[in-house]
Each structure stands twice: as structure tokens, then as C-alpha cells.
N, C-alpha and C positions, 0 to 999 in steps of 0.2 A: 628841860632839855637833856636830862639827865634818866639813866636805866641802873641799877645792879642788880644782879642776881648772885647767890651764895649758895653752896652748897656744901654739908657736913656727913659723912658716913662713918658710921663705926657699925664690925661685924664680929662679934666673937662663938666661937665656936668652939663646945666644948662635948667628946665625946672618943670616939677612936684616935682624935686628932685635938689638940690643941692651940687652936690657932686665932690671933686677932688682924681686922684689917682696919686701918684708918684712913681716909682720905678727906681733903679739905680745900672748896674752890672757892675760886671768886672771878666775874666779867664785871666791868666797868665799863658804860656808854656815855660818851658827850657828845651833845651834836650843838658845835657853832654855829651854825645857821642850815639851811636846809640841803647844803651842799658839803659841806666837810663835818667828819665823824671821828672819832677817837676811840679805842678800843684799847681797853687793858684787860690783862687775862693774869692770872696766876695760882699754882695748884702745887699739894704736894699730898703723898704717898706712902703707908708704911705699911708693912705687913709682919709679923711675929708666927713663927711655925715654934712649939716645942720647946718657948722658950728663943728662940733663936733670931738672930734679921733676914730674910728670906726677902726684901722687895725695900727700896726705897725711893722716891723719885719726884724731882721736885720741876716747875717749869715758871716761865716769864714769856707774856708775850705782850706787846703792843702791835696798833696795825692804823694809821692815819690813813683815809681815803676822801678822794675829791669827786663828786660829782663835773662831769664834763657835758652829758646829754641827761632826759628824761631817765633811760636805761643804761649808760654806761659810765664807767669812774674810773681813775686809775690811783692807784694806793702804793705805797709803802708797809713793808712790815719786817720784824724785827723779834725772832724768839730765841729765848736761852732753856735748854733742857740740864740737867743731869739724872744722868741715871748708872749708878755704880754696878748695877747686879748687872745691867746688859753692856759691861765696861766702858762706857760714857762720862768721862770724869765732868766737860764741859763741853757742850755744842752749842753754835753762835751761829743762826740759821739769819739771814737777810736778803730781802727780795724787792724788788720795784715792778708791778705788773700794771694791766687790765682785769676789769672785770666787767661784767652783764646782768641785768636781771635775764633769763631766758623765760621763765615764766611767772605772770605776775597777776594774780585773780585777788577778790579781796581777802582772801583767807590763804591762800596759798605765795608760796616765793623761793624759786626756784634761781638760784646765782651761779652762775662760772666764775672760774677767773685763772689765768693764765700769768707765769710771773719767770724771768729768770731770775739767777740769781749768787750766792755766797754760801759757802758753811765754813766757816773754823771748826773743827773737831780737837779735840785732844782727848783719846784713849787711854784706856787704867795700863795696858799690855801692849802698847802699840806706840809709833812714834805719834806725832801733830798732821793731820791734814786738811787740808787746804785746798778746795776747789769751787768751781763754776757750777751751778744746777740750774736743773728746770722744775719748774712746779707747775700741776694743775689742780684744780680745788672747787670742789661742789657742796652747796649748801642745800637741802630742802628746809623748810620751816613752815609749819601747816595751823593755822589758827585755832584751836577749839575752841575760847569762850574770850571773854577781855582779858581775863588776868591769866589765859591759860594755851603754852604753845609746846608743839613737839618738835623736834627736830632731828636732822641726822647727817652728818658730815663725812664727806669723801676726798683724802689727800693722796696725790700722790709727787711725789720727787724720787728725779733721776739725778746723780752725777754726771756731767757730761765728759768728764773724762772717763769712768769705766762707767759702761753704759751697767757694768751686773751689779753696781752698788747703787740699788732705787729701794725706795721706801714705800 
């Protein structure tokens, strides 16, 4: 009942520029029974230019979802970001949505989902904020073989208090 996948990069580069990048993930899948799913996500991020810190960025997510119909579920979820270079000290993103398969072949899997929702922020240069958002969010995922999938993901969040700070 159980999935993970891991993933480790390291890039160095050495030539007009000296520069290394490291990144390091991990998803976690459990499914209680054929209706409720469990998702854990966690990753972080470092980059080195010249000797220097130039990138670091670490994240947390979970996402519990319930089957209601064949195609449709409604989920919770819950991520924590920081990211110092793009002054992000901690962000505490939380949402209760809907979602859909919209299309669904045996190799193919196409999801919506629609969510409002929470951010806490607290910025390196800035006070604490505090508002209401909306999210929407698309998944494709395309089968190549048993052990072998591609994918590609589409987020977007608005503030709903200033509609010009969306993601």
C-alpha cells in the first residue's frame, strides 16, 4: 500500500565559473484503503558560486485526500517552505480543496484541483503576513513502462487580499 521515490543531484562545475549544486528529495505514498491517501513530500537545496552561498532552500509538505466518487476527492494539505535567498525566512501554506481526475486512459492521468485557503509568511526584510488564498493545481502523469512515469505540474496561488501577490 505503500510508494517512495527519492531523488539525489549533485552538479559541479568547474571551468570560467566555479560553482556546485546540490539537491536532495523524497515522496512518501500510503494508501489506507482504496479511498484515503497520504502524501509526504520533503526536499532541500544548495548551491555554492565561487566559493560562496548563492541558493538554499528547504521544503515540507503533506497532503491527506479522500475519495468521495469514482473521479472526485476532497483533500487537505499542509506545506512549509523556506527560502532565505528569495527572503522567505518561513512560509506555512494550508488549504482544504476539491479535486478531479479530468482525464483518465490507462496510461494517462490528468487532475484538477481547486482549494482555498491560509499562508503565514514571515520575511527576512519585511514584517509577518497573514492572509486568505486561493489555489489551483494540475497534474499530468503519463505511463511509460511499470516501473517508469513522467510528469509535470502546474500551481497557481493568489492572495485574496492583494490580488498582485499570486504565485
Amino acid at each position: 500500500p505503500w510508494k517512495n521515490t527519492a531523488e539525489l543531484s549533485f552538479v559541479n562545475a568547474n571551468g570560467n565559473v566555479k560553482a556546485q549544486t546540490t539537491s536532495a528529495k523524497d515522496a512518501f505514498q500510503y494508501e489506507f484503503d482504496t479511498a484515503t491517501k497520504l502524501e509526504l513530500e520533503a526536499g532541500g537545496l544548495g548551491a555554492r558560486s565561487e566559493g560562496r552561498v548563492v541558493a538554499e532552500q528547504y521544503f515540507a509538505q503533506e497532503k491527506v485526500s479522500q475519495k468521495v466518487s469514482d473521479r472526485n476527492y476532497v483533500f487537505e494539505r499542509y506545506r512549509w517552505d523556506r527560502n532565505v535567498f528569495a527572503g522567505v525566512l518561513h512560509r506555512h501554506d494550508f488549504s482544504v480543496g476539491a479535486g478531479r481526475e479530468l482525464f483518465k486512459t490507462p496510461k494517462d492521468l490528468l487532475i484538477g484541483e481547486l482549494a482555498p485557503g491560509y499562508i503565514n509568511e514571515e520575511r527576512l526584510n519585511d514584517r509577518r503576513k497573514s492572509y486568505a488564498s486561493a489555489r489551483a493545481y494540475a497534474k499530468y502523469t503519463r505511463e511509460l513502462a511499470a516501473t517508469a512515469k513522467v510528469s509535470q505540474d502546474a500551481e497557481y496561488t493568489i492572495s485574496l487580499q492583494d490580488a498582485r501577490d499570486a504565485r
